[in-house]
KEKE-137935 format. One record per residue (C-alpha): residue number from 0; residue in three letters; chain; x, y, z. Coordinates in steps of 0.25 Angstrom, whole numbers, plus 5000, padded with zeros to 4 digits. Example, Ala and Ser with C-alpha at 12.3 -4.5 7.8 and 13.67 -1.06 7.14 Angstrom:
<rs>
r resi: 0 | resn: Ala | chain: A | px: 5049 | py: 4982 | pz: 5031
r resi: 1 | resn: Ser | chain: A | px: 5055 | py: 4996 | pz: 5029
</rs>
This chain:
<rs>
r resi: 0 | resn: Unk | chain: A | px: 4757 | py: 5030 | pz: 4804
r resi: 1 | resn: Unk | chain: A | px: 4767 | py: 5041 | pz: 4801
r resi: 2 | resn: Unk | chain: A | px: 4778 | py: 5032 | pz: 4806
r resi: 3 | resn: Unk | chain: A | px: 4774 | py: 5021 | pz: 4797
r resi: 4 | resn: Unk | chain: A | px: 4773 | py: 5032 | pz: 4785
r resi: 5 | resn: Unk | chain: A | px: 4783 | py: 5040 | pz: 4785
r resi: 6 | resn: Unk | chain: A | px: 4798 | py: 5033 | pz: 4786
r resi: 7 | resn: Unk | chain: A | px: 4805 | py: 5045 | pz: 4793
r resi: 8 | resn: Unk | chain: A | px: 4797 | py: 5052 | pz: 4802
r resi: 9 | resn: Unk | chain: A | px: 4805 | py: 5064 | pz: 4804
r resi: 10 | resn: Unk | chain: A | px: 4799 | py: 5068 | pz: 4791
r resi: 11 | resn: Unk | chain: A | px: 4785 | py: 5068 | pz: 4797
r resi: 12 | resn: Unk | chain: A | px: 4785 | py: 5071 | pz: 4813
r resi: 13 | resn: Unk | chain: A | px: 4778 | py: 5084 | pz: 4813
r resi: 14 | resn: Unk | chain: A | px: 4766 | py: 5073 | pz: 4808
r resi: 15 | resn: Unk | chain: A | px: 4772 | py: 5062 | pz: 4818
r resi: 16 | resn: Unk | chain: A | px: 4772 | py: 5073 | pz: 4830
r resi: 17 | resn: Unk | chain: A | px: 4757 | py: 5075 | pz: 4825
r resi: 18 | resn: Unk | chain: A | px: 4752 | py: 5063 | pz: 4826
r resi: 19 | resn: Unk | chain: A | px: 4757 | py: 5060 | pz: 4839
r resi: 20 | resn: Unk | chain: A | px: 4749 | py: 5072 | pz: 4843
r resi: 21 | resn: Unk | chain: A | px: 4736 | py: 5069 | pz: 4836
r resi: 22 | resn: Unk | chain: A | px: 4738 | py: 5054 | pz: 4841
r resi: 23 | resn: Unk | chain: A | px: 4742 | py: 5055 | pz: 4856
r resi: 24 | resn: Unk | chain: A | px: 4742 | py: 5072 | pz: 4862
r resi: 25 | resn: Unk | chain: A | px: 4730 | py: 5072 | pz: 4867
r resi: 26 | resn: Unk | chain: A | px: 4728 | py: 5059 | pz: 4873
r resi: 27 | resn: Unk | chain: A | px: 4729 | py: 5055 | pz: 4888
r resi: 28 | resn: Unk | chain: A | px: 4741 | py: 5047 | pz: 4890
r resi: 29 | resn: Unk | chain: A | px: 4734 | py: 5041 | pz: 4903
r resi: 30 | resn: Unk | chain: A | px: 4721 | py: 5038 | pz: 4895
r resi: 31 | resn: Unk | chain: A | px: 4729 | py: 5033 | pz: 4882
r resi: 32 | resn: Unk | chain: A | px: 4726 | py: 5021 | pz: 4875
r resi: 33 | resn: Unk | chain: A | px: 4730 | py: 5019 | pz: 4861
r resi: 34 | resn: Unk | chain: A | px: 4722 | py: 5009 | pz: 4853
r resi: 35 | resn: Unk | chain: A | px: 4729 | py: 5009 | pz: 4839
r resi: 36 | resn: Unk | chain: A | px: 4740 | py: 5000 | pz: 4835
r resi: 37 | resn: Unk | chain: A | px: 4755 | py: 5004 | pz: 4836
r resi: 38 | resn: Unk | chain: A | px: 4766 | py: 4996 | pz: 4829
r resi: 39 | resn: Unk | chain: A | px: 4779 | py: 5001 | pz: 4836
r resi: 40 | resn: Unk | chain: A | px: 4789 | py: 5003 | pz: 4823
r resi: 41 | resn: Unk | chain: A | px: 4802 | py: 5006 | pz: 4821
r resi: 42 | resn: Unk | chain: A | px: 4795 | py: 5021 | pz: 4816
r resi: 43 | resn: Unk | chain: A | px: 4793 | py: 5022 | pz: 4831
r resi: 44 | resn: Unk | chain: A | px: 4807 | py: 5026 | pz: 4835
r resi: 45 | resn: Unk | chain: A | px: 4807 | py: 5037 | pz: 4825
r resi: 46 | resn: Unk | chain: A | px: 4794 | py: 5042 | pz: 4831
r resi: 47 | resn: Unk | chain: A | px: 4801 | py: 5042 | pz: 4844
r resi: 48 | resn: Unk | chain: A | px: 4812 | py: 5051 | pz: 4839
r resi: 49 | resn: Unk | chain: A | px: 4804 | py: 5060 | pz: 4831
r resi: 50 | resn: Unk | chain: A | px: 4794 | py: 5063 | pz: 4842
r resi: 51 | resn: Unk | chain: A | px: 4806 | py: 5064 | pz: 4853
r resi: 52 | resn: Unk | chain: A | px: 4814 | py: 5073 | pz: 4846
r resi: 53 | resn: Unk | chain: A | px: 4803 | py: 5083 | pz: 4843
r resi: 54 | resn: Unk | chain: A | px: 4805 | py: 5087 | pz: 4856
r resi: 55 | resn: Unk | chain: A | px: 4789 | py: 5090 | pz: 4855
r resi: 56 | resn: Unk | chain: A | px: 4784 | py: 5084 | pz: 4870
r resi: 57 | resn: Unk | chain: A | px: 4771 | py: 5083 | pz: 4866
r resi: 58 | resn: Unk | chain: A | px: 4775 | py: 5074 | pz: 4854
r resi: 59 | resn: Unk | chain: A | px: 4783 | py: 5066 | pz: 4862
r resi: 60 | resn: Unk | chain: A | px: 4772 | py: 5065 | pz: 4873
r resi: 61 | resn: Unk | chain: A | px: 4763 | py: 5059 | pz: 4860
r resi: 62 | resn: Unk | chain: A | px: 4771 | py: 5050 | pz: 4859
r resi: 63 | resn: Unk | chain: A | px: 4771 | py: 5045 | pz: 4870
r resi: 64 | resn: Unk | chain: A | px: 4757 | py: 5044 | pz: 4873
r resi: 65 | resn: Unk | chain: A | px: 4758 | py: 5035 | pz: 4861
r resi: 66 | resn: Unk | chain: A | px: 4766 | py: 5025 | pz: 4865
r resi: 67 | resn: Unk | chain: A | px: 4761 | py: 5025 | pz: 4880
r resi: 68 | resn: Unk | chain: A | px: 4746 | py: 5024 | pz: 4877
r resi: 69 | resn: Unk | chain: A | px: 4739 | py: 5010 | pz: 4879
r resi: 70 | resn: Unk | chain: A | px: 4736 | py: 5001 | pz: 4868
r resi: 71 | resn: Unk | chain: A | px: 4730 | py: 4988 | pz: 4866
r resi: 72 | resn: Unk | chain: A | px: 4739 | py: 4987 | pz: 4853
r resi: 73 | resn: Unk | chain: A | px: 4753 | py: 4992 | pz: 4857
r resi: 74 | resn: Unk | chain: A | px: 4762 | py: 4993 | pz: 4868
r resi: 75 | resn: Unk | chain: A | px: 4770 | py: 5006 | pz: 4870
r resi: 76 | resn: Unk | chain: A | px: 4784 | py: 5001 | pz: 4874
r resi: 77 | resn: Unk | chain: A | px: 4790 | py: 4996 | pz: 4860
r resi: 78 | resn: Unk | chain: A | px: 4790 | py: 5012 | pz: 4856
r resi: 79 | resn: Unk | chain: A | px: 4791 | py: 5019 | pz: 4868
r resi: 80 | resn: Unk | chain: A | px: 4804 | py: 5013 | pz: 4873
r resi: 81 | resn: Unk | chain: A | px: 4810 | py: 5020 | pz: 4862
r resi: 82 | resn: Unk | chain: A | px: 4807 | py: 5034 | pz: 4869
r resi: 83 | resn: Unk | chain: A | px: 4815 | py: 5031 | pz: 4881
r resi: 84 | resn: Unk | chain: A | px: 4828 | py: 5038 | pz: 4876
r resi: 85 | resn: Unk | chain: A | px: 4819 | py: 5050 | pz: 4871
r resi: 86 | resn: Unk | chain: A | px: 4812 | py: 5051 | pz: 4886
r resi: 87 | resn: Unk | chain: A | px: 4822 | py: 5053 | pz: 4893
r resi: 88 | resn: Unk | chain: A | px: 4827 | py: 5064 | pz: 4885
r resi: 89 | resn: Unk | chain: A | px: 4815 | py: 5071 | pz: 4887
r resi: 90 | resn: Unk | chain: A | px: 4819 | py: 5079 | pz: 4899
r resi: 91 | resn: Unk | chain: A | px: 4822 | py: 5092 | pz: 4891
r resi: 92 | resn: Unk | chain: A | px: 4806 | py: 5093 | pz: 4890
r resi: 93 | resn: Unk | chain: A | px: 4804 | py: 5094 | pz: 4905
r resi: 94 | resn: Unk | chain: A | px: 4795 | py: 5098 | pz: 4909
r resi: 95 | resn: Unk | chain: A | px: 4784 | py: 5085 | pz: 4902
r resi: 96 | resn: Unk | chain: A | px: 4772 | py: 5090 | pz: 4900
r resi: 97 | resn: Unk | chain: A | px: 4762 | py: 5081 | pz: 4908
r resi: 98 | resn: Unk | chain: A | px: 4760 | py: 5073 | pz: 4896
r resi: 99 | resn: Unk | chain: A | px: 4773 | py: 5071 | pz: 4893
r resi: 100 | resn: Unk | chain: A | px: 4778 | py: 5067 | pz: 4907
r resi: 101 | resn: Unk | chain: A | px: 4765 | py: 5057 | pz: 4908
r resi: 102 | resn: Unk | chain: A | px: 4768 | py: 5049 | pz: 4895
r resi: 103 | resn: Unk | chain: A | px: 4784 | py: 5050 | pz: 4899
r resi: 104 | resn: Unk | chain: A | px: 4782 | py: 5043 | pz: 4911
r resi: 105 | resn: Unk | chain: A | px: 4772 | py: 5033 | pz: 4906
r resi: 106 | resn: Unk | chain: A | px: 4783 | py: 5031 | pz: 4894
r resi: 107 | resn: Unk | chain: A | px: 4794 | py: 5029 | pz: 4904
r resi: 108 | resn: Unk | chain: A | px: 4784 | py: 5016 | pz: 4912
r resi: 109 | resn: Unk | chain: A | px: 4782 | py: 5011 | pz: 4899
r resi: 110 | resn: Unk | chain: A | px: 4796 | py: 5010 | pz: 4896
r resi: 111 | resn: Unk | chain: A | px: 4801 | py: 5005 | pz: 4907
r resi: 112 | resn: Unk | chain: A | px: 4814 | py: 5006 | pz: 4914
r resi: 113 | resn: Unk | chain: A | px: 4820 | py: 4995 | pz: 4903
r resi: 114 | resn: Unk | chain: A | px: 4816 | py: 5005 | pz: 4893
r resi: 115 | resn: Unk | chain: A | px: 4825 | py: 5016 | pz: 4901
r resi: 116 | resn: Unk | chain: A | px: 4837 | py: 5006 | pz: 4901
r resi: 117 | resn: Unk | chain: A | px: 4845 | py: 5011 | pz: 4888
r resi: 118 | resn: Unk | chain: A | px: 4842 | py: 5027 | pz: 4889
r resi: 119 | resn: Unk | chain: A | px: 4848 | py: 5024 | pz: 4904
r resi: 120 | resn: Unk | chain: A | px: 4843 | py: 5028 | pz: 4919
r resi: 121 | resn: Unk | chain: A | px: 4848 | py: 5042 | pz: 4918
r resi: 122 | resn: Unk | chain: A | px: 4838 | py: 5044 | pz: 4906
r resi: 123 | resn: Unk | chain: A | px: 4826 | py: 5039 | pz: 4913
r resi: 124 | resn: Unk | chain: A | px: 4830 | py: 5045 | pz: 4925
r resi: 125 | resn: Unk | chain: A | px: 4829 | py: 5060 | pz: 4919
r resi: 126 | resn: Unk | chain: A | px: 4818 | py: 5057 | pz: 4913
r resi: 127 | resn: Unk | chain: A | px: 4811 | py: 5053 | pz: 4926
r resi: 128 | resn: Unk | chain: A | px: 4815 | py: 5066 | pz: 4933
r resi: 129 | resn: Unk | chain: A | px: 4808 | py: 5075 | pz: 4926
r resi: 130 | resn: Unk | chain: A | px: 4796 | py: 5066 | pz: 4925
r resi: 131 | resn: Unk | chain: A | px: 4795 | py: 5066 | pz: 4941
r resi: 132 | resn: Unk | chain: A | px: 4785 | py: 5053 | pz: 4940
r resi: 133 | resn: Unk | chain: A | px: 4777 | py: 5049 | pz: 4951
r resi: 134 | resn: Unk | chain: A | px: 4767 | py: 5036 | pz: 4954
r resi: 135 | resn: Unk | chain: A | px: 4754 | py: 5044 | pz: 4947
r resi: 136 | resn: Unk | chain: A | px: 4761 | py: 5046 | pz: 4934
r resi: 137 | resn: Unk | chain: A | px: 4763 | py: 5031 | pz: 4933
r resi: 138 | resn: Unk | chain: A | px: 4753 | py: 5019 | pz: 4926
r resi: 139 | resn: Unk | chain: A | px: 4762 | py: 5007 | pz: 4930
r resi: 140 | resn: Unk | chain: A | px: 4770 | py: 5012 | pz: 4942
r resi: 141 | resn: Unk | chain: A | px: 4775 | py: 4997 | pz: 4942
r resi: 142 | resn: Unk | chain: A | px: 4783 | py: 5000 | pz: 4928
r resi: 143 | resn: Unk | chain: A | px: 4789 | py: 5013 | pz: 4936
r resi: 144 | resn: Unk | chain: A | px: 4795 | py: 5004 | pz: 4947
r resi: 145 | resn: Unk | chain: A | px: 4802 | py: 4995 | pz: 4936
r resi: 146 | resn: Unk | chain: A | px: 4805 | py: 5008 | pz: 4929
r resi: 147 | resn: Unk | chain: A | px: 4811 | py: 5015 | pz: 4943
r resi: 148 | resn: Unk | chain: A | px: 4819 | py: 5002 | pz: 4948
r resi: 149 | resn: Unk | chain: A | px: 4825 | py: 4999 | pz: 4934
r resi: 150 | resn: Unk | chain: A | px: 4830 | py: 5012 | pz: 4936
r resi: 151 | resn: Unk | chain: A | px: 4834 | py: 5016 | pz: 4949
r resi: 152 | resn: Unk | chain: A | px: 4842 | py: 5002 | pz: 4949
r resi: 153 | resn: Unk | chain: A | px: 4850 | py: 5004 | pz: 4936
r resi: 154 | resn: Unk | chain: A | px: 4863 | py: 5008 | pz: 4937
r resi: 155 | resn: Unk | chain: A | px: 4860 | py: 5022 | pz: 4935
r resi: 156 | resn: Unk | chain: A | px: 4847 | py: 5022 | pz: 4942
r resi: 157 | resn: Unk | chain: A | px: 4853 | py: 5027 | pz: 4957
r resi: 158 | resn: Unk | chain: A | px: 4859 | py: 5040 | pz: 4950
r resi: 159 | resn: Unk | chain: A | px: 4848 | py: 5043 | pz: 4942
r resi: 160 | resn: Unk | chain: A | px: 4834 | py: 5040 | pz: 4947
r resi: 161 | resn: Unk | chain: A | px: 4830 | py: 5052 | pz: 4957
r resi: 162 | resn: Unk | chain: A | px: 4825 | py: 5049 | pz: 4970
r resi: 163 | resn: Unk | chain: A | px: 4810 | py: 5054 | pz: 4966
r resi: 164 | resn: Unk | chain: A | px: 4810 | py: 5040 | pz: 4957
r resi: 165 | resn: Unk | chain: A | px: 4816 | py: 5033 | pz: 4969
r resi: 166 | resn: Unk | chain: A | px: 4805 | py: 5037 | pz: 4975
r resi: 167 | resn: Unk | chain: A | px: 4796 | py: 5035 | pz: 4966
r resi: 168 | resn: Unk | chain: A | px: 4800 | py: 5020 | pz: 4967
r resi: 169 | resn: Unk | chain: A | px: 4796 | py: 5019 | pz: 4980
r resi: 170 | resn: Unk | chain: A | px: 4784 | py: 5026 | pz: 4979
r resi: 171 | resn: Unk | chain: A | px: 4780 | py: 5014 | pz: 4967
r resi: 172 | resn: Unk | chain: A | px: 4787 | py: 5003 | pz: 4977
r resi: 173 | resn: Unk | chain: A | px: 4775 | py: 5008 | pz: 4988
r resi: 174 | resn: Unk | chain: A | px: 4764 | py: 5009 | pz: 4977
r resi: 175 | resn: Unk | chain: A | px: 4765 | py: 4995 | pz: 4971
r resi: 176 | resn: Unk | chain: A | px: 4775 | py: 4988 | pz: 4980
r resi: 177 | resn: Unk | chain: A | px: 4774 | py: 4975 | pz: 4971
r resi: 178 | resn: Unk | chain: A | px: 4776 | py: 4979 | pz: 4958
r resi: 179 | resn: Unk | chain: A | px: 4791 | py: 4977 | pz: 4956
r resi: 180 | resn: Unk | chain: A | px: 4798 | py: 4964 | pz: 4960
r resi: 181 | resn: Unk | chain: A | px: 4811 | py: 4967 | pz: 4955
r resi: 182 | resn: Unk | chain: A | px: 4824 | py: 4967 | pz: 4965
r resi: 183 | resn: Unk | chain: A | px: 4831 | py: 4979 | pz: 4970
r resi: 184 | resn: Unk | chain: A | px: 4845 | py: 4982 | pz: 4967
r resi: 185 | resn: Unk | chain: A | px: 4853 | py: 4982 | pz: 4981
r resi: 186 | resn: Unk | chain: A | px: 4865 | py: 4991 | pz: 4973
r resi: 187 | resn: Unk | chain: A | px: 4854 | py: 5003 | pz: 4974
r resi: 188 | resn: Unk | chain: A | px: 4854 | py: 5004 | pz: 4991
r resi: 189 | resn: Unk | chain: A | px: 4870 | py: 5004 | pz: 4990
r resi: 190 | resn: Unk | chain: A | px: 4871 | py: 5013 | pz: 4976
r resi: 191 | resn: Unk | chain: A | px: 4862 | py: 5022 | pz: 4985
r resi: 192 | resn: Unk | chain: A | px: 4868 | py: 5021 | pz: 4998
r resi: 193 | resn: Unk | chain: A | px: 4881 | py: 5023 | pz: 4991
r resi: 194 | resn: Unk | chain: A | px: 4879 | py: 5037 | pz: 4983
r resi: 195 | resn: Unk | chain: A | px: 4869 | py: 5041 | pz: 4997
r resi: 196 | resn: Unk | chain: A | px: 4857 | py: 5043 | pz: 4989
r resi: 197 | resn: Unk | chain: A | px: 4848 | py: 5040 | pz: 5001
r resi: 198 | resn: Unk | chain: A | px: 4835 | py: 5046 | pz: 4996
r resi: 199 | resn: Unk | chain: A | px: 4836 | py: 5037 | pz: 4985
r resi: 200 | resn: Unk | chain: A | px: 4840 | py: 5024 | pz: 4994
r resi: 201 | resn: Unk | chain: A | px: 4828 | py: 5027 | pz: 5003
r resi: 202 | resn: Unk | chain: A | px: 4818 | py: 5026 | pz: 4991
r resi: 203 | resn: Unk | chain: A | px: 4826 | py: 5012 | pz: 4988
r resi: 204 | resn: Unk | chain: A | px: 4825 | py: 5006 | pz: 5003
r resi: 205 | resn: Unk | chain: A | px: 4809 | py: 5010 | pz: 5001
r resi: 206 | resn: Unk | chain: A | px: 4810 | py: 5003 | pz: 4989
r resi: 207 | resn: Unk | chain: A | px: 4817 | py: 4990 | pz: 4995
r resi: 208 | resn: Unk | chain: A | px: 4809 | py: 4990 | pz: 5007
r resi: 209 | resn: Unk | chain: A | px: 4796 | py: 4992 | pz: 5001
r resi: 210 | resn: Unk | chain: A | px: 4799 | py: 4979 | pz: 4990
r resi: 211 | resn: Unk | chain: A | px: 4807 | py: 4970 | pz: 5001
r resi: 212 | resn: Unk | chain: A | px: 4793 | py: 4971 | pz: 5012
r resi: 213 | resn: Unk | chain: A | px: 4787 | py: 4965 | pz: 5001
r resi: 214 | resn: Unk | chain: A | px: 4795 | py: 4953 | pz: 4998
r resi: 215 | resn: Unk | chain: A | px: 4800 | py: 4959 | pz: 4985
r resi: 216 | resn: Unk | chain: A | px: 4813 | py: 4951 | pz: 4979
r resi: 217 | resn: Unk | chain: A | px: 4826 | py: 4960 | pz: 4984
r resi: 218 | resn: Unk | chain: A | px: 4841 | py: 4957 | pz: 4980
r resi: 219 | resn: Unk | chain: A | px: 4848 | py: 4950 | pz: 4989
r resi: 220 | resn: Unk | chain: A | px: 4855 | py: 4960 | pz: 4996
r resi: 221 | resn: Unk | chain: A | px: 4841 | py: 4967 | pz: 5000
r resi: 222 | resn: Unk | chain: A | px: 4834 | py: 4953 | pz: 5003
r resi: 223 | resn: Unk | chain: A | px: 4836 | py: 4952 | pz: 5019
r resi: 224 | resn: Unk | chain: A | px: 4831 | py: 4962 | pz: 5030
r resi: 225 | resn: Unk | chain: A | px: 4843 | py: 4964 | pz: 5035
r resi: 226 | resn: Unk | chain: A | px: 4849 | py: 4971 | pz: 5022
r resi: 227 | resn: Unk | chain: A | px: 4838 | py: 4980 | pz: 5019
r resi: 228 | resn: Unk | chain: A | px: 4838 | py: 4984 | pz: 5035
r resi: 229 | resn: Unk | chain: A | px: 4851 | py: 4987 | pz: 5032
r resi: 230 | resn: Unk | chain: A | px: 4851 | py: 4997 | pz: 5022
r resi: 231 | resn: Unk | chain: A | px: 4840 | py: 5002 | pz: 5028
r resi: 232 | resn: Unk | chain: A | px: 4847 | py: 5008 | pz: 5039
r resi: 233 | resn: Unk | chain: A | px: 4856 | py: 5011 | pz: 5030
r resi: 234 | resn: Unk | chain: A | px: 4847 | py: 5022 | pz: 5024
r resi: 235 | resn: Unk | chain: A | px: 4840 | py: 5026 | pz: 5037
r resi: 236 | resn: Unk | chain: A | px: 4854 | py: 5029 | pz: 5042
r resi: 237 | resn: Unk | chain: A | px: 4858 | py: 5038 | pz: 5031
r resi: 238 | resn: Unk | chain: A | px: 4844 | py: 5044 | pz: 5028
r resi: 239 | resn: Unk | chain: A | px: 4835 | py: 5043 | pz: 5040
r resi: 240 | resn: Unk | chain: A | px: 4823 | py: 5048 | pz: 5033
r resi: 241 | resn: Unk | chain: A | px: 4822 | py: 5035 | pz: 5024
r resi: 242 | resn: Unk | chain: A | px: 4816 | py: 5029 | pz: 5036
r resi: 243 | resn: Unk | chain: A | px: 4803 | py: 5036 | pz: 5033
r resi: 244 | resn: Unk | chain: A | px: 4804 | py: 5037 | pz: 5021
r resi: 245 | resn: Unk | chain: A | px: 4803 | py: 5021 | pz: 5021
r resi: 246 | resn: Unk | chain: A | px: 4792 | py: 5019 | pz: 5032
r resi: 247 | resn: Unk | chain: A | px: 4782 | py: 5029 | pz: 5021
r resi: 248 | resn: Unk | chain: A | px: 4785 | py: 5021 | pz: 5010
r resi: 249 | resn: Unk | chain: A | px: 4785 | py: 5007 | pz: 5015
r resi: 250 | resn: Unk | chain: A | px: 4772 | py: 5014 | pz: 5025
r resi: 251 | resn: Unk | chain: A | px: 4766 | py: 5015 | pz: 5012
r resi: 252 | resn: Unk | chain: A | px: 4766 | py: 5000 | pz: 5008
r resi: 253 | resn: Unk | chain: A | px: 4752 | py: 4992 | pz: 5009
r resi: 254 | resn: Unk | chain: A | px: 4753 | py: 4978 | pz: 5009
r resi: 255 | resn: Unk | chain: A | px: 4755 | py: 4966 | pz: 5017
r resi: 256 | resn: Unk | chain: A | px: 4768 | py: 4964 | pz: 5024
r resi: 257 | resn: Unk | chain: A | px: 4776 | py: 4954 | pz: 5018
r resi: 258 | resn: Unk | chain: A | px: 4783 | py: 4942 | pz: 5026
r resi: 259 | resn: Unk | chain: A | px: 4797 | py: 4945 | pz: 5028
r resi: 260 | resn: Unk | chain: A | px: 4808 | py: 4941 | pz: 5038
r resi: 261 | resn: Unk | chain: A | px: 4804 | py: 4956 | pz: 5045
r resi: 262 | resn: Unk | chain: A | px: 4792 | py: 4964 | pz: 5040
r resi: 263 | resn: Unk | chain: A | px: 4795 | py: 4976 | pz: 5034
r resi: 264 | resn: Unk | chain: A | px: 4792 | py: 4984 | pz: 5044
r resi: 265 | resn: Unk | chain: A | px: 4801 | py: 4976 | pz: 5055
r resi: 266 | resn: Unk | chain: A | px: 4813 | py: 4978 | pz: 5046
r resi: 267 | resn: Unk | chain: A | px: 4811 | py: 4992 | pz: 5044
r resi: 268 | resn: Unk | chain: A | px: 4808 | py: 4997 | pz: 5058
r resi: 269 | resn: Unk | chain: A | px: 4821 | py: 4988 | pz: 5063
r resi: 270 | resn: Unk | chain: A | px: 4827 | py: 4999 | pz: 5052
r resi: 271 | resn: Unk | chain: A | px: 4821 | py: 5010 | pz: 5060
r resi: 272 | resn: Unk | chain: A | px: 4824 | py: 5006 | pz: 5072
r resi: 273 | resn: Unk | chain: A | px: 4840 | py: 5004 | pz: 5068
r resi: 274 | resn: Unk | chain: A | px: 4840 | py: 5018 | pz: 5063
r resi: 275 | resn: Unk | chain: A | px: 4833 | py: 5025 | pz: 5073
r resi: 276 | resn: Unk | chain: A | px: 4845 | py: 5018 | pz: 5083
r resi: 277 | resn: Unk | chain: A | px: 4854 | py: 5023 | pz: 5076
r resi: 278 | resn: Unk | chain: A | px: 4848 | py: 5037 | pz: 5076
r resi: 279 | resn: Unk | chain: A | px: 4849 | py: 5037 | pz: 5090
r resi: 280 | resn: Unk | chain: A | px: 4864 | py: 5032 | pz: 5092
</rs>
């Protein structure tokens, strides 16, 4: 109603801020669920700078809780996508409150890593550093993988995602192993090889492993046993402790063992045994 009424808002946010606090402060982002009407408007964009600029958190956590709570008669994404830019500014405000940080990181699933694009990698990838998400802060830990891999495969994605979210990609990859179908950029194992970030390539071979037992669609260059045995060695060689670190993840797993050529467990014990050779010469 005030963005309907009044034309230029600047000359009523002390009653915008307000209403946003009478509306939405004292509800439980986890438990919202919204049932009046919202008609995204152009008005919606000035709200957005208003309530950003403030530089109020609380505010901006209204807002927030807003355009993340469940409706039967809207869906949040039209208005939201607009705070992408402003989100990733928020890092002068560290640390969230716990309000704050829950409706950010629920802001960021709804997004969507498309919604990301235009403000850029490095962006979202501040952001997500001083959110430290994990699996339990998550409602759709499926949008999360999308979100991570859109990432991590960009162009940027290898400089600027930390390891923590590479990690946090394997740990999604173990929790619901068939919810992403999508291929797996070969360039990331050499990009990786290449600048020696083996913490990070680790998490990816966990990654490739853990889709390729399953009979997930793999490019071409990481179709056939022999390449991923390959560059699995590769790893082993250069960070010997990646060899457990794999065993726990895939050790994790629990479904039926997919027909391959080799099972999983044949290909990767060959690995280990080609290793622990070359240990010993």
């Amino acid at each position: 109603m005030v963005c309907e009424s009044h034309s230029s808002l600047e000359d009523r946010k002390d009653l915008l801020l307000l209403a946003l606090e009478i509306g939405f402060r004292h509800i439980n982002p986890e438990d919202a669920w919204i049932g009046a009407k919202l008609t995204h408007m152009e008005s919606h964009q000035n709200m957005v700078d208003i309530v950003f600029q403030s530089g109020q958190t609380e505010a901006i956590a209204d807002l927030l809780c807003a355009w993340t709570s469940a409706s039967t008669s809207h869906e949040p994404y039209p208005s939201l996508k607009t705070c992408a830019e402003y989100l990733v500014g928020l890092s002068d405000h560290q640390p969230y409150s716990p309000r704050l940080r829950q409706v950010i990181i629920w802001s960021i699933e709804l997004i969507g890593y498309q919604g990301f694009e235009q403000v850029g990698v490095e962006g979202l990838a501040g952001l997500l550093d001083g959110l430290h998400v994990c699996i339990k802060d998550m409602s759709r830990e499926e949008q999360w993988q999308g979100l991570l891999l859109g990432a991590i495969q960009s162009p940027e994605g290898i400089q600027h995602i930390s390891h923590q979210y590479w990690e946090l990609l394997v740990e999604l990859a173990v929790s619901n192993p068939w919810a992403v179908g999508c291929e797996l950029s070969p360039h990331i194992v050499t990009s990786l090889e290449d600048t020696k970030q083996w913490d990070k390539l680790q998490c990816w071979m966990g990654i490739i492993w853990i889709w390729w037992s399953l009979g997930a669609k793999m490019d071409e260059e990481l179709e056939t046993d022999e390449k991923l045995e390959h560059m699995t060695l590769s790893l082993f060689q250069q960070q010997p402790s990646a060899i457990q670190k794999l065993e726990q993840w895939v050790g994790k797993l629990d479904y039926p063992e997919r027909e391959r050529s080799k099972s999983f467990q044949q290909s990767f014990d060959e690995v280990y045994l080609i290793t622990e050779q070359q240990v010993a010469l």
